[in-house]
RODO-2510 file (C-alpha; in nm, 4 decimals, decimal comma):
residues 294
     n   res          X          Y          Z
     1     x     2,5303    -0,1284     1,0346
     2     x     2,3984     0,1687     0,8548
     3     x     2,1933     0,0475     0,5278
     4     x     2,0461     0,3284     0,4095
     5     x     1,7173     0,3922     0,1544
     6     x     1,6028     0,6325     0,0141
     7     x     1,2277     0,6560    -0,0315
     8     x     0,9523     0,7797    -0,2683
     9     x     0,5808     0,7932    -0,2570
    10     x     0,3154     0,9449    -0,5190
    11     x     0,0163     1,0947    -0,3537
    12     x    -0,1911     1,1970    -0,6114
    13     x    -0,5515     1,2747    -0,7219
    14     x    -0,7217     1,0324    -0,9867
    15     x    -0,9652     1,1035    -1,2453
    16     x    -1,1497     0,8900    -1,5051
    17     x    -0,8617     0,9571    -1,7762
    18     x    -0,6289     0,6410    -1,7493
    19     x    -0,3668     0,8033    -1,9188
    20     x    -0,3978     1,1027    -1,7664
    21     x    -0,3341     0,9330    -1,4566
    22     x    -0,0797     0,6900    -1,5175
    23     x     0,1235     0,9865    -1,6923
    24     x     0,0823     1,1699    -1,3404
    25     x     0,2088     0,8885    -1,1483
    26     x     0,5366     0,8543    -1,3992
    27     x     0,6003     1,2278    -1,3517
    28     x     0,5706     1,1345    -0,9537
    29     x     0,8043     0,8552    -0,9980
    30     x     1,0562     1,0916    -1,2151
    31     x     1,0164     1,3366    -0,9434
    32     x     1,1594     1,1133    -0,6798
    33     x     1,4280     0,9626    -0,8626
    34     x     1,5422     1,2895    -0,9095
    35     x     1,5554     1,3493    -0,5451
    36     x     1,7209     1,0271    -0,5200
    37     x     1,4858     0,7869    -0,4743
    38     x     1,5570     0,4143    -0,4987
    39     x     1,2594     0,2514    -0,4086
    40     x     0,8851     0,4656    -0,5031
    41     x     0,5936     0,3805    -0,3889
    42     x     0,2019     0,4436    -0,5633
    43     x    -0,1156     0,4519    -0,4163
    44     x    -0,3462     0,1693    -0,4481
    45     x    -0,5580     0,1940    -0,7975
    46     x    -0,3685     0,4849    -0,9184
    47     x    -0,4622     0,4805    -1,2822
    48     x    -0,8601     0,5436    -1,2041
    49     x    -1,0728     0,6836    -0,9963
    50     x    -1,1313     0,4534    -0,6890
    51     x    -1,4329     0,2720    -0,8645
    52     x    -1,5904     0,0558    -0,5470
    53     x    -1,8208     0,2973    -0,4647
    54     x    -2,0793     0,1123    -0,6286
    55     x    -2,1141    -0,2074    -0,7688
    56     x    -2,1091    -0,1365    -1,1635
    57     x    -2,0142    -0,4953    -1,3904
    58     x    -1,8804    -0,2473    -1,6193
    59     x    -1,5568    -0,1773    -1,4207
    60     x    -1,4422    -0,4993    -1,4840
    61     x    -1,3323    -0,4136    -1,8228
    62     x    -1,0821    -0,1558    -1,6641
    63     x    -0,9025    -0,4599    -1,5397
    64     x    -0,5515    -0,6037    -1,7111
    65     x    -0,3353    -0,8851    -1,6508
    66     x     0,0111    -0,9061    -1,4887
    67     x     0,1911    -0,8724    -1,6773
    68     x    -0,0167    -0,6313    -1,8182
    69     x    -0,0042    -0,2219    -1,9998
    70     x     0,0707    -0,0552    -1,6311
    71     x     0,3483    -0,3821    -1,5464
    72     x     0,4812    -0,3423    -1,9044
    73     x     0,4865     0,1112    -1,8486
    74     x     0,6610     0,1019    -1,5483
    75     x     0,8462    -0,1804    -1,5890
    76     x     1,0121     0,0210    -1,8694
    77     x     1,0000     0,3117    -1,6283
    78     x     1,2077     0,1093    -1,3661
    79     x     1,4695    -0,0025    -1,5819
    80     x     1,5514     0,3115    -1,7369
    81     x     1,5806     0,4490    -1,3884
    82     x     1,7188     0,1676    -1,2153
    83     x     1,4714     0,1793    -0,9589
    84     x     1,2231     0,0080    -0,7885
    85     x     0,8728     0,0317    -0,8007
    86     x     0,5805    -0,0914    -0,6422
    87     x     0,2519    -0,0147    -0,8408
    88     x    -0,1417    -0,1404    -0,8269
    89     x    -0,3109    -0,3507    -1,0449
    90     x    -0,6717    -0,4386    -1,0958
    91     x    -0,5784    -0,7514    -1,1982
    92     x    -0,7877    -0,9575    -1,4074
    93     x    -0,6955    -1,3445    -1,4095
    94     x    -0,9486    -1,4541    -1,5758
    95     x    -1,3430    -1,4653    -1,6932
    96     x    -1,5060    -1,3453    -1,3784
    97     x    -1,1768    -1,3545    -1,1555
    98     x    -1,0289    -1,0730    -1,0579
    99     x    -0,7780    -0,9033    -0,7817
   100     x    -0,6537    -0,5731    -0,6176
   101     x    -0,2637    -0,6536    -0,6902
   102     x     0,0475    -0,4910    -0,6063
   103     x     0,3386    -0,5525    -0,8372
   104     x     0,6734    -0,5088    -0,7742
   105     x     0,8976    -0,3929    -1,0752
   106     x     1,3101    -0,4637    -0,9871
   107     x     1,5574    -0,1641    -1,0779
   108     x     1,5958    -0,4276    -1,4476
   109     x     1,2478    -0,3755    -1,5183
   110     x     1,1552    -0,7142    -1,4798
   111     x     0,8858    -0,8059    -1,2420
   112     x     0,9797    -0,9087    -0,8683
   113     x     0,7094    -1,0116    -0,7208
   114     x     0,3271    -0,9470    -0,6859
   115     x     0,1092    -0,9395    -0,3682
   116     x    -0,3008    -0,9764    -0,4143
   117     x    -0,4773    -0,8143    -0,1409
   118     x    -0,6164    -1,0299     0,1000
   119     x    -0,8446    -0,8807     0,3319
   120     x    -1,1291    -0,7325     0,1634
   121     x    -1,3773    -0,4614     0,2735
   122     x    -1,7519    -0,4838     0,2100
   123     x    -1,8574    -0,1166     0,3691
   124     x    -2,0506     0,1597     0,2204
   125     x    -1,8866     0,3376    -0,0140
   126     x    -1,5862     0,0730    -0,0263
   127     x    -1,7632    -0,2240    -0,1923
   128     x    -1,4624    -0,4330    -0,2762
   129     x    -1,5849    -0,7771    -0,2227
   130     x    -1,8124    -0,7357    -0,5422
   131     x    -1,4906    -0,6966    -0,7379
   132     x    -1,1983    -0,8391    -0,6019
   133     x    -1,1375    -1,2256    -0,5381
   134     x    -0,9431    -1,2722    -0,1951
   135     x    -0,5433    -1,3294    -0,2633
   136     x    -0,4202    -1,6584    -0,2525
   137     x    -0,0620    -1,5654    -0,2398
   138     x     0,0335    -1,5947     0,0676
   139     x     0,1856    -1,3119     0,2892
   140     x     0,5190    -1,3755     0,1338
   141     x     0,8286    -1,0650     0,0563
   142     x     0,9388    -1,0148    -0,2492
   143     x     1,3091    -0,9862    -0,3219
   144     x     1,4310    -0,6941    -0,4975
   145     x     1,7671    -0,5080    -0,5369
   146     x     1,7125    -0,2596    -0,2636
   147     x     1,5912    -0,5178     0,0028
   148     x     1,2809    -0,8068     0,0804
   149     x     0,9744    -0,5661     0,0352
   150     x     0,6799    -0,7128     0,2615
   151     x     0,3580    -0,5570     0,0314
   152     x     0,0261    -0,5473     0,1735
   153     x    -0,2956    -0,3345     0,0379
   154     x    -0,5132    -0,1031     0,2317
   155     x    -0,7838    -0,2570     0,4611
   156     x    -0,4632    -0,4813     0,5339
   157     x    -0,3043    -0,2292     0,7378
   158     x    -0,5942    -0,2576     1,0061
   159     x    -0,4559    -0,6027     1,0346
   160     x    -0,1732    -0,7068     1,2415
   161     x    -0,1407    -1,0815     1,1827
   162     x    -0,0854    -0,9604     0,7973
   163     x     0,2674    -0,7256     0,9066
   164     x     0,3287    -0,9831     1,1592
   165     x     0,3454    -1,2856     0,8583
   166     x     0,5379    -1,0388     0,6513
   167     x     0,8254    -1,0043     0,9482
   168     x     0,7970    -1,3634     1,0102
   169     x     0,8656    -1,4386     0,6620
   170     x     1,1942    -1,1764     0,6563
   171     x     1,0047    -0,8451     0,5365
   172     x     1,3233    -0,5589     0,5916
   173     x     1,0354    -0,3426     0,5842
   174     x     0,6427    -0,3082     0,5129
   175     x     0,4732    -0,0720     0,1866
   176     x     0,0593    -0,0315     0,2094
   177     x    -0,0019     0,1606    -0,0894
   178     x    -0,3948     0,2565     0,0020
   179     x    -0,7021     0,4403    -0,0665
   180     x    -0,8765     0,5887     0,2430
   181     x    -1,0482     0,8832     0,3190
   182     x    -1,3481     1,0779     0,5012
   183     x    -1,7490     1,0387     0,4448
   184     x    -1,8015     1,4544     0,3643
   185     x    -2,0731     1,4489     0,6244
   186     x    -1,8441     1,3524     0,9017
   187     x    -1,7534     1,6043     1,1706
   188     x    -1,4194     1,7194     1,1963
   189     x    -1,3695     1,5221     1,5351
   190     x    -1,5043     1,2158     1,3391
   191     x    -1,2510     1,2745     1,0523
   192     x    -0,9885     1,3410     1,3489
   193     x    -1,0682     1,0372     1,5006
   194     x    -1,0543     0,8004     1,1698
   195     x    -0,7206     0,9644     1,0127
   196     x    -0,5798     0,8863     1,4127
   197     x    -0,6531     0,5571     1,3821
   198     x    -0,5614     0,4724     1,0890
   199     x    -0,2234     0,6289     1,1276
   200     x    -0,1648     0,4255     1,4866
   201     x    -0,2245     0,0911     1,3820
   202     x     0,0578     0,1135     1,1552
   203     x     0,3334     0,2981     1,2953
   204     x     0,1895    -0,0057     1,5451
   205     x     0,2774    -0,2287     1,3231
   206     x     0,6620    -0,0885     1,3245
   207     x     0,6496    -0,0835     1,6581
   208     x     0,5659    -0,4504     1,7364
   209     x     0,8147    -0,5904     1,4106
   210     x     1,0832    -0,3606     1,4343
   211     x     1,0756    -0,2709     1,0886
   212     x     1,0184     0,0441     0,8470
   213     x     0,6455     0,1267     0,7305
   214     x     0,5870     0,3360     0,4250
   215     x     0,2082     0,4199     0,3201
   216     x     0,0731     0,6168     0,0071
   217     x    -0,2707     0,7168    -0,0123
   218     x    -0,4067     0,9317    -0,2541
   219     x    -0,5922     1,2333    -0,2331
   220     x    -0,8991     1,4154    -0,3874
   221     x    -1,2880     1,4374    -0,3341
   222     x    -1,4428     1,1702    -0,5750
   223     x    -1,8055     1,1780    -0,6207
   224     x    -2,0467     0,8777    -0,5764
   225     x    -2,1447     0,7865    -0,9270
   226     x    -2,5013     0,6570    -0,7819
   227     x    -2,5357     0,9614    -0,5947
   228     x    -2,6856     0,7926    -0,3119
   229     x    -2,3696     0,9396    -0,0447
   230     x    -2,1493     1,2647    -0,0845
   231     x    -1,8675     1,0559    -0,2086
   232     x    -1,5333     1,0075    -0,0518
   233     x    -1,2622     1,2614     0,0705
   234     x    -0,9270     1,0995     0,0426
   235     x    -0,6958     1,2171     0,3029
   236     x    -0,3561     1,1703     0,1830
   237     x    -0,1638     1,1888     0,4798
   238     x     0,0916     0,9175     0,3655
   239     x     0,3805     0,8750     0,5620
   240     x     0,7355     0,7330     0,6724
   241     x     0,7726     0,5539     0,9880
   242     x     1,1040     0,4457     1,1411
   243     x     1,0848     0,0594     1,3185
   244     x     1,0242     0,2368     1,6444
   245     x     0,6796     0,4229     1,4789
   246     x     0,9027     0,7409     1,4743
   247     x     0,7239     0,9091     1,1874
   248     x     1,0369     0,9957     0,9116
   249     x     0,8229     1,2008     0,6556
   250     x     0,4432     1,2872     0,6411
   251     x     0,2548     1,4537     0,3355
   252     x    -0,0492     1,6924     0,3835
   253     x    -0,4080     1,6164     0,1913
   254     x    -0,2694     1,7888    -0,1512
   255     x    -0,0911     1,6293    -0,4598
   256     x     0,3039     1,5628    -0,3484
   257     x     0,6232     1,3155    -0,4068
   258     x     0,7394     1,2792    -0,0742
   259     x     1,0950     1,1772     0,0105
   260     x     1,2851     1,0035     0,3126
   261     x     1,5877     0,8063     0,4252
   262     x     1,5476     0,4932     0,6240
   263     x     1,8051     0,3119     0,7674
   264     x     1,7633    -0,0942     0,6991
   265     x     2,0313    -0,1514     0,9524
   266     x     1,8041    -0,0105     1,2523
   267     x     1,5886    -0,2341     1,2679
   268     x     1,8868    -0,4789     1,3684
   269     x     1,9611    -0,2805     1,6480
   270     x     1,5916    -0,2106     1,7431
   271     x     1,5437    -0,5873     1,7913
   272     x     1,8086    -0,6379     2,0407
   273     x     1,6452    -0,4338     2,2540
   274     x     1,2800    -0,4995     2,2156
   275     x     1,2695    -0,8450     2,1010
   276     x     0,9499    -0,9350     2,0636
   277     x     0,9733    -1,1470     1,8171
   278     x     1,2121    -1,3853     2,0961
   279     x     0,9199    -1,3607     2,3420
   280     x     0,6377    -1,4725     2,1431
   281     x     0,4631    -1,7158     2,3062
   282     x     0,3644    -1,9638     1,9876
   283     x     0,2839    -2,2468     2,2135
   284     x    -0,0214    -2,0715     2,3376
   285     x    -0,1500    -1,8688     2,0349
   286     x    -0,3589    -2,1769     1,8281
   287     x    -0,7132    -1,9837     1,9078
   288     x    -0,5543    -1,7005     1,6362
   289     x    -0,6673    -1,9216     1,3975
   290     x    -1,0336    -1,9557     1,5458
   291     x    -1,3322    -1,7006     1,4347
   292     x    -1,3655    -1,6114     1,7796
   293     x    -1,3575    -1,7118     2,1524
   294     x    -1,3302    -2,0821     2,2174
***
């Protein structure tokens, strides 16, 4: 059965200028719709500058609620284009509490769903643990009018038990919206090397649940406010995979709205033939949940 979607994504470059940015990402959105978009997908912590470079208590007043001014913008957005989009949040839930959220705005403008990030990064330059609190949502989908979305965030994409919950839980297909990129300093067969990676493990992730992936990163050198480290190269990249990895639509490193079709149905039919999920062996996997070894 042919279901078919059509997909956007906003790779973009961010600067310190909230507005600025979240006016960029609405033109993006636009953009897609145009092209026929019904679902668009952001990059993670598109309305600033990706701030965990350092650890700086002031950044925490950049942070909003859900629902919140970016929810309540393209919630609006959404509605008047009956469309769906998935945006990030730094998400403040209280005093001292905070989270890297994804938020899910249905084609009515209300709010789906929301998805806090649960694996989070402590590594130079990407110092996340100082400001975001682990999710405690659960890896659940979130129902919207074009399908069950199953949203993860960045350094969960490096994760397979995360897309593995998601398809267990009846994800039709998996969004990472994500902020990655290159030390400067690294040679080009480093840089290879890490943009290869990071690409594999998810169409991976298609692969092993038989489902759509669709990632957004963003794009841009952004300096290291310390100046301790040449910053960060984002390396765009983002990209459409079929549930067979077949990669559907990739962007370059430059600001772009890329577009694809998937087909919801396939993944039906890619199932029946590599049914993993039948062969699982559940009975013998209880050391998943240990640290490590026995």
């Amino acid at each position: 059965m042919n279901r078919s979607l059509k997909i956007g994504l906003v790779q973009q470059a961010c600067s310190e200028d909230r507005n600025q940015n979240l006016a960029a990402s609405a033109a993006g959105i636009r953009a897609a719709q145009a092209r026929g978009a019904q679902l668009v997908l952001l990059q993670e912590l598109h309305t600033g500058v990706y701030f965990c470079q350092t650890e700086d208590t002031g950044r925490f007043d950049q942070a909003e609620p859900v629902p919140g001014p970016t929810s309540d913008t393209l919630g609006a957005l959404a509605r008047e284009l009956g469309i769906v989009i998935v945006a990030s949040v730094f998400e403040r839930r209280a005093a001292g509490l905070y989270h890297n959220t994804a938020v899910v705005l249905d084609s009515d403008g209300r709010i789906a769903g929301s998805y806090r990030k649960m694996h989070i990064p402590d590594d130079p330059g990407f110092y996340e643990k100082f400001y975001f609190t682990p999710g405690d949502l659960g890896f659940q989908p979130i129902n919207t009018s074009v399908g069950r979305l199953g949203v993860l965030v960045c350094w969960d994409q490096w994760y397979p038990e995360a897309a593995r919950l998601m398809a267990l839980n009846g994800a039709e297909l998996l969004l990472y919206p994500t902020a990655i990129g290159w030390d400067p300093r690294d040679t080009d067969a480093e840089k290879a090397r890490q943009r290869d990676a990071w690409t594999t493990i998810q169409r991976a992730h298609a692969i092993a649940n038989g489902l759509p992936v669709i990632t957004c990163n963003r794009v841009g050198h952004e300096p290291d406010p310390s100046g301790s480290s040449a910053g960060i190269q984002f390396w765009g990249s983002s990209f459409v995979t079929g549930p067979q990895g077949e990669m559907l639509a990739e962007a370059e490193n430059d600001p772009t709205v890329l577009v694809a079709d998937i087909d919801l149905g396939r993944s039906e039919a890619v199932r029946r033939i590599w049914p993993f999920l039948r062969d699982r062996r559940i009975d013998a996997y209880a050391d998943l949940l240990k640290r490590y070894g026995k």
